[in-house]
TORTI-358471 format. One record per residue (C-alpha): residue number from 1; x, y, z. Coordinates in steps of 0.001 Angstrom, whole numbers, plus 500000, padded with zeros to 6 digits. Example, Ala and Ser with C-alpha at 12.3 -4.5 7.8 and 13.67 -1.06 7.14 Angstrom:
<recs>
   resi       px       py       pz
      1   512300   495500   507800
      2   513670   498940   507140
</recs>
This chain:
<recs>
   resi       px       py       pz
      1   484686   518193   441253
      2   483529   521294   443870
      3   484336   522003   446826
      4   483174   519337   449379
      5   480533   521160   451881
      6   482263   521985   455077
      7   481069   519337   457845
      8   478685   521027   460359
      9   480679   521028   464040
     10   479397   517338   465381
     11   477634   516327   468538
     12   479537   515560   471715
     13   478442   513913   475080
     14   479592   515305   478394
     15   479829   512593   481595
     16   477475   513454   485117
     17   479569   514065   487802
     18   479138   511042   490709
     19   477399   512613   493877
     20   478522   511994   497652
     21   476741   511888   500689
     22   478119   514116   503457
     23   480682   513326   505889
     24   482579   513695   509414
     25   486766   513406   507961
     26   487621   515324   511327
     27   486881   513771   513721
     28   488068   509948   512708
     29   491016   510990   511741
     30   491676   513483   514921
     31   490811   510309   517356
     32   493377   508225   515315
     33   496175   510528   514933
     34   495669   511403   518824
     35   496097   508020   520020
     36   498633   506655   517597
     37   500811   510007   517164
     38   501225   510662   520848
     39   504858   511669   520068
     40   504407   514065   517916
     41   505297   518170   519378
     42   503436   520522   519537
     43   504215   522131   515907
     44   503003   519050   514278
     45   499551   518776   515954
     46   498402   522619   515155
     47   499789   521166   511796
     48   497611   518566   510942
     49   494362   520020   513181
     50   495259   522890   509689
     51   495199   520039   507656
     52   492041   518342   508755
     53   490083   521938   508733
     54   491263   522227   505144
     55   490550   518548   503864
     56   487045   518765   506163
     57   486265   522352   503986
     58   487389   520689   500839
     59   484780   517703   501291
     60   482347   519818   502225
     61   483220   522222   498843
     62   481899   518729   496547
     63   478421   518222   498670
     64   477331   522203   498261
     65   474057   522435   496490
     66   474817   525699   494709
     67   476689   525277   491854
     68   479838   526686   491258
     69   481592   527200   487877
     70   483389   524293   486232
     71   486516   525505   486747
     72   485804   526005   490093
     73   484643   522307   490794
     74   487590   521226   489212
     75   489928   523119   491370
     76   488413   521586   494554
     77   488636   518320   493159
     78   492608   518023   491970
     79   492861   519675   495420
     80   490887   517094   497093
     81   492611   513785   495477
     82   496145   514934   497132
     83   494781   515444   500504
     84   493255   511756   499973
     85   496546   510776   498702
     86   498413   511815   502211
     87   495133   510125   503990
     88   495612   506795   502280
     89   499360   506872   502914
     90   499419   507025   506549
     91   495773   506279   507974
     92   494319   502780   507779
     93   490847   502976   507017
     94   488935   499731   507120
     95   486137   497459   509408
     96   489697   496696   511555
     97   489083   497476   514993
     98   492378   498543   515229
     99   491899   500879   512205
    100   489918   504110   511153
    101   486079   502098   511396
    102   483705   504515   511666
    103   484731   506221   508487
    104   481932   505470   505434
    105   482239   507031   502195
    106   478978   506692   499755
    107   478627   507650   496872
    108   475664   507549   494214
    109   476220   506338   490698
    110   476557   509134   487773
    111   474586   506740   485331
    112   472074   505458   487825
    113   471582   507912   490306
    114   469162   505832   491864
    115   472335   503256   493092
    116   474869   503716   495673
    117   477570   502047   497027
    118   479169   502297   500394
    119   482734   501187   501648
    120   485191   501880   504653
    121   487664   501968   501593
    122   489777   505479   501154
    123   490795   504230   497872
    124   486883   504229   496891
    125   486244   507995   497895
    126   490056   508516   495555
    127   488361   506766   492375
    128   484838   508706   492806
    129   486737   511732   493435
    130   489087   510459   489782
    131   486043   510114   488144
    132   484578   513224   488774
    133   487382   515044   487646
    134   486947   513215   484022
    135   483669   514378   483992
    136   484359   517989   484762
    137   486874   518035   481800
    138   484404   516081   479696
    139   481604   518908   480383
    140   484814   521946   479911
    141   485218   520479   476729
    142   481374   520052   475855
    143   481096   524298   476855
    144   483737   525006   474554
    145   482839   527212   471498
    146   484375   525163   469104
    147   483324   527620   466054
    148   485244   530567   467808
    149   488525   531429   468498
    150   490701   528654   470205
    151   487744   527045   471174
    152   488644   523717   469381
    153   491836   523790   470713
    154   490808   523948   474276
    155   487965   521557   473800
    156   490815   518758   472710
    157   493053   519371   475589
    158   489480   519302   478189
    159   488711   516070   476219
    160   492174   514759   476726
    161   492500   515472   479915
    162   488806   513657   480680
    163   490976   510773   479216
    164   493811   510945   481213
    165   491728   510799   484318
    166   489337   507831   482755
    167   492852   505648   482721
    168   493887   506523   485857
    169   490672   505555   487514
    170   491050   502407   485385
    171   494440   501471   485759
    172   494867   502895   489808
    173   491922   503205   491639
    174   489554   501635   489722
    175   490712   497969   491289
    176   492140   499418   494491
    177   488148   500794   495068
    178   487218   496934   494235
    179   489320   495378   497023
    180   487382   497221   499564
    181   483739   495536   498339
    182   480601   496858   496585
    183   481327   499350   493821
    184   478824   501375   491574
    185   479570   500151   487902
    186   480163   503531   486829
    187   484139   503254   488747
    188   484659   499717   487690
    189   487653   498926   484843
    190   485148   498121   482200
    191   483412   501289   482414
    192   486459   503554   483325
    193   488182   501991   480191
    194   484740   502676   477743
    195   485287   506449   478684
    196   488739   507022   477744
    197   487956   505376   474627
    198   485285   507806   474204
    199   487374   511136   475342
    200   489983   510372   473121
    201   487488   509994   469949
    202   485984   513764   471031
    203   489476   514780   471407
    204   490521   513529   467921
    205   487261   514865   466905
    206   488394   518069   467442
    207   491651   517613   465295
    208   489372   516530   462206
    209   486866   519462   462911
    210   490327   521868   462631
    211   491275   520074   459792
    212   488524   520816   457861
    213   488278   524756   459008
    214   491932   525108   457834
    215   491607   523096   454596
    216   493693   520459   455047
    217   494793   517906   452410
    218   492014   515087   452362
    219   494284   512153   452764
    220   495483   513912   456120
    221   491695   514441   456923
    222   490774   510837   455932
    223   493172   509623   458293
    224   492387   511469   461553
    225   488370   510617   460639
    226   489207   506599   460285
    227   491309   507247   464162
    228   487989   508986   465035
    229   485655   505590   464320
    230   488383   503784   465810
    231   487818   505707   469180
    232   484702   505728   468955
    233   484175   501874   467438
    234   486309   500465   470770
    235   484020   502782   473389
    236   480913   501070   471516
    237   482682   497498   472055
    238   482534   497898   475454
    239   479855   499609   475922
    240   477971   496582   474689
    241   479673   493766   476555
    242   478681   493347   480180
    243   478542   495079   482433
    244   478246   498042   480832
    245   475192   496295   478742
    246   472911   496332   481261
    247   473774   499946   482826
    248   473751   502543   480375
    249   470612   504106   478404
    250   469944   503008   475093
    251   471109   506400   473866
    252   474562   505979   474970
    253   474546   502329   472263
    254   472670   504585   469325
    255   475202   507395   469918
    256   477910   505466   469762
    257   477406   503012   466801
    258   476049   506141   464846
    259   479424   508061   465709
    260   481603   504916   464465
    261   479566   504637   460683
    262   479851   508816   460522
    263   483458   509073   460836
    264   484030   505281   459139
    265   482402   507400   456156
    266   483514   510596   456554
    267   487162   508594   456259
    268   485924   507251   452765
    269   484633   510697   451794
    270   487647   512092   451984
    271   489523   509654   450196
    272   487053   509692   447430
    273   488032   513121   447339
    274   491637   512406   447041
    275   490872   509795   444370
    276   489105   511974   442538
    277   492066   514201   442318
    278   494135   511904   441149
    279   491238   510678   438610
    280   490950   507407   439995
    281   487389   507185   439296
    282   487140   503540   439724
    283   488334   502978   443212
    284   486609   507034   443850
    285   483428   504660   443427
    286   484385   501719   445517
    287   485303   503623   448813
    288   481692   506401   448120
    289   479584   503034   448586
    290   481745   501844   451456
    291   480899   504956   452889
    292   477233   504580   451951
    293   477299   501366   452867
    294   478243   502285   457172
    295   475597   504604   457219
    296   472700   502640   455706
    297   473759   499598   457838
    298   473641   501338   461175
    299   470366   503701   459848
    300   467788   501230   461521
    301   469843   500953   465284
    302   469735   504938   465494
    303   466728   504944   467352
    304   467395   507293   470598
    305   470490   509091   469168
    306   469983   512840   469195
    307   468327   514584   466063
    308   470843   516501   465155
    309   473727   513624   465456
    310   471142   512090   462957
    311   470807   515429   460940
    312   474549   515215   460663
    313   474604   511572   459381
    314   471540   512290   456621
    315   473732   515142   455553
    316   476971   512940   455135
    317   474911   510344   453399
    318   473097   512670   450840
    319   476767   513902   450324
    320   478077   510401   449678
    321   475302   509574   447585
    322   475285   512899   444809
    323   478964   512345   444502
    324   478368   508375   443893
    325   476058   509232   441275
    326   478527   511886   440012
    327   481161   509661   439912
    328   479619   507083   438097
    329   477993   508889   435136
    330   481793   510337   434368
    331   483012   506543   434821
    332   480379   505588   432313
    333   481340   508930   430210
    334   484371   509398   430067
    335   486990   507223   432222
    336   485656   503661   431540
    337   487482   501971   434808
    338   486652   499036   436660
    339   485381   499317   440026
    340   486673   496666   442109
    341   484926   494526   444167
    342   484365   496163   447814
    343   485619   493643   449962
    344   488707   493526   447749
    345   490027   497020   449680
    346   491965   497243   452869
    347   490743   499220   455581
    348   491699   502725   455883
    349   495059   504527   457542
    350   494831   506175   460444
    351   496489   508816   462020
    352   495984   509206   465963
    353   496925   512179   467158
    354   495481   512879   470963
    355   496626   510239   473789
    356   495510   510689   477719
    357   496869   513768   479752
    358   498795   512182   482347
    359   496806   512678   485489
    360   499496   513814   488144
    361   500009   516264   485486
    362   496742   517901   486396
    363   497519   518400   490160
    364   497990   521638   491589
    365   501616   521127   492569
    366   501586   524758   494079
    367   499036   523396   496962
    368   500818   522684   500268
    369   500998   519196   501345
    370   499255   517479   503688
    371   500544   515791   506885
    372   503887   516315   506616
    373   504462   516232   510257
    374   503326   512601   509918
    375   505380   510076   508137
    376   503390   508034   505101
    377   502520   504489   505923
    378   506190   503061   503895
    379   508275   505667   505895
    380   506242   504657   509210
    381   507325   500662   508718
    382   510810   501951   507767
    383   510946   503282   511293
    384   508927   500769   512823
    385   511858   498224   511338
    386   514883   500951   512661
    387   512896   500705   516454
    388   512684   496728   516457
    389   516432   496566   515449
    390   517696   499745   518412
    391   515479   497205   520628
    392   516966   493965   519460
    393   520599   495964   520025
    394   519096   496555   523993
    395   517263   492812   524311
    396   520806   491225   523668
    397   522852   493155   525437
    398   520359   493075   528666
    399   520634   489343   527715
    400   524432   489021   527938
    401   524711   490847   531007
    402   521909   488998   532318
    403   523803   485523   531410
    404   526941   485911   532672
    405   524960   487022   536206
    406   523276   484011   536500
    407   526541   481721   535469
    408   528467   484163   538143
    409   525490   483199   540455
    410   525299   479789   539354
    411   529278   479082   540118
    412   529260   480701   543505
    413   526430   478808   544876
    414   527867   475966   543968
    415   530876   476730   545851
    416   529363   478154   548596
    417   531925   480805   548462
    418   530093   483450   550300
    419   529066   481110   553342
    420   532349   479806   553483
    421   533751   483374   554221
    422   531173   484220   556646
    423   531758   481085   558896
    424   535735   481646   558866
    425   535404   485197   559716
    426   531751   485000   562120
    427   531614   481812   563705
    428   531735   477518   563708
    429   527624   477083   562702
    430   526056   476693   559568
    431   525845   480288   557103
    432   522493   481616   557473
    433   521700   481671   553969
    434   523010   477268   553644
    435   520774   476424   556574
    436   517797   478380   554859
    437   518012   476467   551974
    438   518600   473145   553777
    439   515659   473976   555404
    440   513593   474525   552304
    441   514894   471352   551067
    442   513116   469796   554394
    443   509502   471633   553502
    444   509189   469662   550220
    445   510225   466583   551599
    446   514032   466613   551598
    447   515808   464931   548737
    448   512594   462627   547569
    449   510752   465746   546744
    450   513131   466674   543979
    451   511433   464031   541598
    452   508543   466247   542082
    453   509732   469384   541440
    454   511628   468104   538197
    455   508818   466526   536566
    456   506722   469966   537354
    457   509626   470880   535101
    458   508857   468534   532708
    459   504991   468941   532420
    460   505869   472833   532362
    461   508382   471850   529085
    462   505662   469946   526970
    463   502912   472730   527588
    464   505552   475256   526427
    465   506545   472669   523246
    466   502407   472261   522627
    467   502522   476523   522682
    468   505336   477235   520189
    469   504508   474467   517846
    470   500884   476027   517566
    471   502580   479349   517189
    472   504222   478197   514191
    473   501673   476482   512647
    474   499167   479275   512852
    475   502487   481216   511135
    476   502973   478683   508305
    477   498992   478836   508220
    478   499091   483091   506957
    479   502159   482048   505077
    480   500138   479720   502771
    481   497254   482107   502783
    482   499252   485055   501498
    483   500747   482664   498572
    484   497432   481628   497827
    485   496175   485262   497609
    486   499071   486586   495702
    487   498952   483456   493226
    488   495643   484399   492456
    489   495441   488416   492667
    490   499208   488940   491177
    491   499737   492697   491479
    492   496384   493472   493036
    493   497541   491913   495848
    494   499923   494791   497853
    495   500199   493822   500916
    496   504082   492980   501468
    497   504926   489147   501729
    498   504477   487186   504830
    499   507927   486344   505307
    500   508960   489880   505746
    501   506047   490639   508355
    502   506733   487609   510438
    503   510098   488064   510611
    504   510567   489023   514292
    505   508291   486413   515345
    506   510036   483962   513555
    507   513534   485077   515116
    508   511029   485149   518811
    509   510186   481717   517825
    510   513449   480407   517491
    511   515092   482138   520326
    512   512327   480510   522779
    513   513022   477391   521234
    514   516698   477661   521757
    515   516029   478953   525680
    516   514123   475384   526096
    517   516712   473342   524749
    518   519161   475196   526831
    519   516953   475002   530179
    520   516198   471015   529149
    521   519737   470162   529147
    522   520151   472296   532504
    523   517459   470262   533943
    524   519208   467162   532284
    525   521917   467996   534251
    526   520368   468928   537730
    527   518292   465533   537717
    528   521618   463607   537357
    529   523860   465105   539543
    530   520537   464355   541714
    531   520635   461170   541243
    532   524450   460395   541368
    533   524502   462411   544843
    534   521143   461165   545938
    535   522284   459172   549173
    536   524826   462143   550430
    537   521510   464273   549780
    538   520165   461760   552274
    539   521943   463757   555090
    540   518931   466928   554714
    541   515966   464398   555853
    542   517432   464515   559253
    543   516239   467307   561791
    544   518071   468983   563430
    545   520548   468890   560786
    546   522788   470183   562814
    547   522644   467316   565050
    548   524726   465383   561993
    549   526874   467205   560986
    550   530696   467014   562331
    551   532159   469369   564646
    552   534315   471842   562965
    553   537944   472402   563672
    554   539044   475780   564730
    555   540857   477722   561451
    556   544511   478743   561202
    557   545001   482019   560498
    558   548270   481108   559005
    559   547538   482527   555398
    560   543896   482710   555757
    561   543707   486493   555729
    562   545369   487090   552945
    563   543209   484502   550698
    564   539608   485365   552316
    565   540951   489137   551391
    566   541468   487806   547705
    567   538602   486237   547762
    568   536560   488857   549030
    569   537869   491861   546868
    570   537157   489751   543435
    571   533328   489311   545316
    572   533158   492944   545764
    573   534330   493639   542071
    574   532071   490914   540318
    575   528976   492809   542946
    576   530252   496187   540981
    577   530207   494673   537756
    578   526691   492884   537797
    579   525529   496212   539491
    580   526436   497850   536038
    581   523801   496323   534028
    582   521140   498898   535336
    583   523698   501888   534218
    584   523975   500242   530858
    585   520009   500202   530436
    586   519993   504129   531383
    587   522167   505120   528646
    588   521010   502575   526012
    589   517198   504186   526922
    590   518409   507866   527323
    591   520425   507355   523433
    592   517073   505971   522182
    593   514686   508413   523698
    594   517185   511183   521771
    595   517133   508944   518181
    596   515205   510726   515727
    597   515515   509547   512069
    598   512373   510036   510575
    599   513516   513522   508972
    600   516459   511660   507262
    601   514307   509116   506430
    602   511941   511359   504764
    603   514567   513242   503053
    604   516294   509574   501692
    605   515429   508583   498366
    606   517942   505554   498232
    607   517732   502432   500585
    608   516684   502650   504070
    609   519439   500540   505161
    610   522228   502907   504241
    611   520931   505258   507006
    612   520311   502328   509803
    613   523878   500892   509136
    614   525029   504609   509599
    615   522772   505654   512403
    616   523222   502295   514688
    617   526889   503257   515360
    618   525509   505384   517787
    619   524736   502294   520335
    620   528523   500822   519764
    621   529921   501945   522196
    622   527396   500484   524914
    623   527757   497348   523063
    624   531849   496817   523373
    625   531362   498485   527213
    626   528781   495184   527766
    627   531491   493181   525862
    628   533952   494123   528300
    629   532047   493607   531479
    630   531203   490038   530654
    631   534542   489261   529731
    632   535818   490950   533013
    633   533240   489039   535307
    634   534382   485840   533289
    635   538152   486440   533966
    636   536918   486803   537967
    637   535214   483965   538176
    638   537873   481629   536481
    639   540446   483426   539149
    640   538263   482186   542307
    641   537553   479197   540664
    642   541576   478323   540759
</recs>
């Protein structure tokens, strides 16, 4: 048998890149990191105004109407995508008021230029930007001189690397870009997916094209053809089913059913050849008609492929067909074997040997990062959780201090310490501060005005009940929503779990309820000692009060002194101690204004609660110093109490 002809180097599409519409980055951003970042010194805002000029130059680099080389554009691009990267890890851009809203990224669609979409969606600029970097490589490998040199070889790694950014945008962006709205089709999964497919078949392409220059074995070249048609036969699949249907030209169908039947046959081809080797003339027939056979069937649906694609396939078939008729005249000559029916033979091996080029390997690692004076979004809520437990430390030991100074308050009142003090020491008439309040008593009505005032409480309870119970039902309300979402968008759905955002409410929630129990049993109590000491209480109707009240008895100072001195000292030292609370809130606030995690917590790459158990230490001290206070004032009071 000769020499089979050497296959003429085959035709190869390239993808349009998607085009933008020109934008403001700057300024957005600039107004949000101003008035969210207020912190931050000096160093970090010339650091980010460096990294806004460079991301706002970088933009501007994809919208310039000359056209630089391909290289070039792809440079700008794999710069571009980290810079968006850093954007979408630390600046919320949405319709949210409280977000980045003014920012709109459009973009026109590489198939239909005519279309556009339009989202406040960073992720959507990320997967236009992802898809223009597969169709850079796809037109790198297109320019290639594949007859020359390493041409071939750079064309496969262009083509695999179109791939590799094809299944990112599919698997990443691709759905992230969806969340936001509107998308072009050309970004969806669907058509994201179909281009892979069909930058892996040019890539394998290029291994069977190398095969043949360097003469290798046909089984070996049979095998990487039949990988080829698989390629190119799953790109087609899709490229048929909706949407992709009813968005690409008719070309794109002809092109790729054509390329399927070529290398379907070109895998038989070679396997004929093989057979023929190994004079296995009968199945050497069988597999050069079920070569024929993929060409002739797909001959009438090649209407719009390109004239040489169809040049190509003519050749192949005209190939197929002298060696058929070769093949059988020796048969009917000389071997005599039976040729097997055609649907009696398996389909053929293949052998794939090109997969995706991992997209993050394409980066420029070299290019400095962006915002690094600004912690991402996941380091931000790290701190954001560190702040809200330093302030819980501060709310509950203000709290404690605060307690044990209205008990202290509470306690003395009731005893009437200080007025007792003052009328031994000043004089026989009623304290100053006792006959103010008697008096105040009077103004609402003396003792029958209490009923009043306590069901004032009361009303003031139920509209405070009626609060917190809509407070957590408008809680368990999101709760439901955010199973309901993540039941039916599984891992699409990224925001974290409701639970874990609603925790300090929750904990809010349950404190307030616990302060209303506490003040309804306080009120409880106040409405029946009230009522058990209602006719004494009758005493404050009468003005001038003084004119009932009993004469008071001169005091022996027999012993007095030394008691009222007591008495007065453990005043003085309880006034100290409650007059601490304000020194405790200086140093709690002047610890927190100097506690500055966020470099360790963008230098951890464990847990983030290995550093707060660590770094919270720092506020122990205040907390066994508020310990001891209350304990002292508590010892006091049970000393004057006895």
């Amino acid at each position: 048998m000769a020499a089979p002809p050497s296959i003429p180097y085959g035709v190869m599409l390239a993808i349009h890149d998607k085009s933008p519409t020109e934008i403001d980055l700057c300024k957005p951003l600039n107004t949000y990191i101003t008035a969210i970042y207020k912190t931050l010194p000096p160093s970090s805002s010339s650091n980010f105004s460096s990294d806004l000029d460079r991301i706002t130059d970088l933009r501007c680099s994809l919208t310039q109407v000359s056209t630089p080389s391909l290289p070039a554009r792809r440079d700008v691009l794999l710069s571009y995508f980290p810079a968006l990267t850093a954007i979408s890890e630390r600046f919320p851009i949405s319709k949210d008021r409280s977000h980045i809203n003014t920012l709109v990224f459009t973009w026109y669609d590489a198939f239909k230029p005519g279309k556009r979409a339009s989202q406040h969606n960073v992720h959507f600029e990320m997967a236009a930007v992802v898809f223009n970097v597969g169709a850079v490589y796809s037109q790198i490998g297109l320019g290639e001189d594949r007859c020359e040199g390493d041409g071939l070889k750079l064309a496969c790694n262009a083509f695999m690397c179109a791939a590799g950014a094809f299944a990112y945008l599919r698997d990443n962006e691709s759905v992230k870009a969806g969340l936001g709205g509107g998308v072009t089709v050309d970004i969806g999964v669907e058509s994201a997916g179909m281009l892979e497919r069909l930058m892996l078949a040019q890539a394998q392409e290029c291994f069977f094209e190398k095969a043949i220059k360097d003469g290798k074995p046909p089984s070996l070249c049979s095998k990487i053809a039949r990988q080829v048609s698989i390629y190119y036969e799953e790109a087609y699949s899709a490229l048929i089913a909706p949407p992709l249907n009813q968005h690409f030209d008719r070309t794109w169908t002809a092109h790729l059913q054509l390329k399927t039947a070529q290398f379907n046959a070109e895998a038989c081809y070679r396997t004929s050849i093989d057979l023929h080797e190994k004079e296995n003339i009968g199945d050497e027939i069988a597999r050069l008609r079920i070569g024929i056979n993929f060409l002739t069937g797909v001959r009438r649906s090649s209407r719009g492929a390109s004239q040489s694609l169809i040049d190509v396939v003519s050749s192949l078939e005209n190939t197929l067909s002298r060696n058929l008729e070769r093949a059988v005249k020796e048969n009917e000559r000389v071997y005599l074997m039976r040729v097997r029916e055609l649907d009696s033979f398996e389909p053929l091996p293949a052998a794939p040997l090109v997969k995706p080029t991992p997209f993050k390997e394409m980066l420029n690692l070299s290019t400095p990062s962006f915002f690094a004076s600004i912690p991402p979004e996941n380091i931000a809520d790290d701190l954001s959780k560190y702040i809200e437990m330093v302030d819980e430390i501060g709310t509950s030991q203000a709290e404690k201090l605060q307690e044990v100074s209205e008990v202290v308050a509470v306690k003395l009142k009731e005893m009437n310490l200080s007025d007792s003090i003052e009328s031994l020491e000043v004089s026989y008439s009623i304290p100053l501060e006792l006959k103010k309040d008697m008096e105040a008593v009077q103004v609402i009505g003396g003792p029958s005005g209490f009923e009043a005032e306590l069901q004032q409480l009361k009303d003031l309870r139920r509209i405070d009940l009626e609060l917190l119970e809509t407070t957590k039902q408008m809680l368990q309300k999101e709760e439901n929503e955010d199973i309901d979402f993540r039941t039916k968008f599984g891992t699409q759905w990224i925001r974290p779990q409701s639970l874990t955002l609603t925790k300090n409410l929750h904990e809010k929630l349950n404190r307030f309820t616990a302060n209303l129990d506490q003040a309804a049993d306080s009120d409880a109590h106040i409405s029946a000692s009230i009522k058990d000491n209602f006719s004494s209480l009758a005493i404050l109707e009468c003005k001038p009060i003084e004119s009932v009240l009993p004469s008071m008895p001169m005091a022996s100072s027999n012993g007095n002194d030394t008691i009222v001195g007591a008495l007065k000292q453990s005043l003085s030292q309880l006034n100290t101690l409650g007059a601490q609370k304000e020194e405790f809130k200086n140093m709690f606030d002047k610890i927190k204004n100097e506690d500055d995690i966020l470099p360790k917590l963008m230098e951890n790459a464990g847990s983030y609660e290995d550093i707060f158990s660590i770094e919270l230490t720092k506020y122990d001290h205040i907390c066994e110093n508020v310990l001891q206070n209350v304990k002292t004032q508590e010892d006091l009071l049970l000393q004057i109490q006895t």
